[in-house]
C-alpha positions in Angstrom: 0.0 0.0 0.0 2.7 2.5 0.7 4.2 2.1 -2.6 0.8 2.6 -4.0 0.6 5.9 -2.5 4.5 7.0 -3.2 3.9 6.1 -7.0 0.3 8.2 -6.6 2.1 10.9 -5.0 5.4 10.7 -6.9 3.7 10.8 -10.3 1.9 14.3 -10.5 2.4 17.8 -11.6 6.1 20.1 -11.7 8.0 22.0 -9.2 8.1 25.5 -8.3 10.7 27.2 -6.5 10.6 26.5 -2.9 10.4 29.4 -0.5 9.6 28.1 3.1 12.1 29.0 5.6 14.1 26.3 7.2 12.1 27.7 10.7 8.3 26.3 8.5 10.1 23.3 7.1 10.9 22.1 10.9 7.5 23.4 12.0 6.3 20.8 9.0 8.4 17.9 10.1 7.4 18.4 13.8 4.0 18.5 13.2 3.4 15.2 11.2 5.6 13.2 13.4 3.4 14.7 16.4 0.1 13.8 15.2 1.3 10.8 13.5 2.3 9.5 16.4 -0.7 10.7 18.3 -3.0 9.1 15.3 -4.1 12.5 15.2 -6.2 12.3 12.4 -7.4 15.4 12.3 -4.3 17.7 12.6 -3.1 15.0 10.1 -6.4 16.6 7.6 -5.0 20.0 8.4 -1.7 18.8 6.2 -3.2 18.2 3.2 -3.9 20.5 0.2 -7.5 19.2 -0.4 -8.5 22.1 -3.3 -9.9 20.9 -6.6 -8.7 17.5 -5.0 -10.9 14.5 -6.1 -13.3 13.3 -2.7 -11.9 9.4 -3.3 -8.2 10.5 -2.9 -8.7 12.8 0.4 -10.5 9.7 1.7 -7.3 7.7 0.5 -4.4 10.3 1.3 -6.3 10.4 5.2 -6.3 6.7 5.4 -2.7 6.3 4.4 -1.6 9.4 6.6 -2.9 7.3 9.6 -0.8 4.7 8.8 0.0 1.8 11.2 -1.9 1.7 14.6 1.6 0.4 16.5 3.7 2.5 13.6 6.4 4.7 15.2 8.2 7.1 12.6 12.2 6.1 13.2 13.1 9.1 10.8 11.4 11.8 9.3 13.1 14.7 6.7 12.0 17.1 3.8 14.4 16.5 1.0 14.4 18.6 -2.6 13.4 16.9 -5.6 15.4 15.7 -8.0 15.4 15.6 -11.7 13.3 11.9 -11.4 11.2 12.8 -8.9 10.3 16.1 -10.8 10.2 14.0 -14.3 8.0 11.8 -12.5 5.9 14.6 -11.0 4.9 16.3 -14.6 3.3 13.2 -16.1 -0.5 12.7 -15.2 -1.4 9.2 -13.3 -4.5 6.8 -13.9 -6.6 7.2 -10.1 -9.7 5.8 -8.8 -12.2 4.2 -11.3 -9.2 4.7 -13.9 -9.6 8.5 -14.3 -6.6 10.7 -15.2 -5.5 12.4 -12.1 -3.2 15.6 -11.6 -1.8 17.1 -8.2 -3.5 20.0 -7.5 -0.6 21.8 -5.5 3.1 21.6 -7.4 5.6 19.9 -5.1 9.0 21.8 -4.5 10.2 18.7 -2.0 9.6 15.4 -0.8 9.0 14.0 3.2 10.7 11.1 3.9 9.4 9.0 6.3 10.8 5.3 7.9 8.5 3.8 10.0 8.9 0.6 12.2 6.1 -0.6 13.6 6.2 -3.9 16.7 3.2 -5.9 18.0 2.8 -9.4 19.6 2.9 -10.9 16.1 6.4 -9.5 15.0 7.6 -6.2 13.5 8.2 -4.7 10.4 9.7 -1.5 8.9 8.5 0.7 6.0 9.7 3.9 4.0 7.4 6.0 1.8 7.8 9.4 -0.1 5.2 11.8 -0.4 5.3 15.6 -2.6 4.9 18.6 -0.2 3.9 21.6 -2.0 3.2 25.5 -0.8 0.2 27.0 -0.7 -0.6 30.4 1.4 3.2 30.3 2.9 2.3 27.0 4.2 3.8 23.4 3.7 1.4 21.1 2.9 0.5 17.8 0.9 -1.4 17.9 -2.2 -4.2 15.5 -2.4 -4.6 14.9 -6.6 -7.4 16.0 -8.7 -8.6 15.2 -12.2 -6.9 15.8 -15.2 -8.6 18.4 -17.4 
């Protein structure tokens, strides 16, 4: 599932030039590993750049931003993109019910986050990628939208 959602998220829209201070970009970083932590769902929502975004993938992004119920994120960091990612990021991507689907925010980086989570029945570890794009002088996640 979480390579679902880094191809999803990996596969939409260009960057821009990135202007967030280093003082947002911690800010950023903080607050995800907070709520995820907390499975703070809602201050989770308040990440995401839900405008002209299509209703099945906020329902998707919120799911996956949950993430594991005994998840713990072991390391967390915004990095640019590079030319791949940003390849990646122009071409439009086939989304729920097979429609052509666009980000609706352009990404200027990428969180990184390695989770591990443990539980009676063993553990596991995990890495995913998502785009973080600016809107408003805020960091935030853009949910995709359809292609028009």
């Amino acid at each position: 599932m979480h390579k679902f959602l880094t191809v999803l998220l990996l596969g939409f829209a260009s960057a821009l030039a990135f202007a967030a201070t280093p003082e947002q970009e911690k800010q950023f970083v903080d607050t995800y590993k907070k709520a995820y932590e907390a499975k703070d769902a809602k201050t989770l929502g308040t990440l995401l750049y839900t405008k002209g975004a299509d209703p099945q993938a906020v329902e998707f992004y919120k799911m996956m931003m949950a993430g594991d119920p005994n998840g713990k994120i072991v390391s967390i960091k915004l990095e640019p993109l590079t030319a791949e990612d940003k390849a990646r990021a122009s071409k439009p991507m086939q989304g729920p019910g097979g429609k052509s689907m666009v980000l609706t925010l352009a990404p200027v980086k990428k969180l990184m986050i390695k989770t591990e989570s443990k539980s009676k029945d063993g553990s596991s570890s995990g890495t995913s990628e998502v785009f973080v794009g600016e809107a408003d002088g805020k960091l935030l996640i853009p949910v995709p939208g359809s292609a028009k």
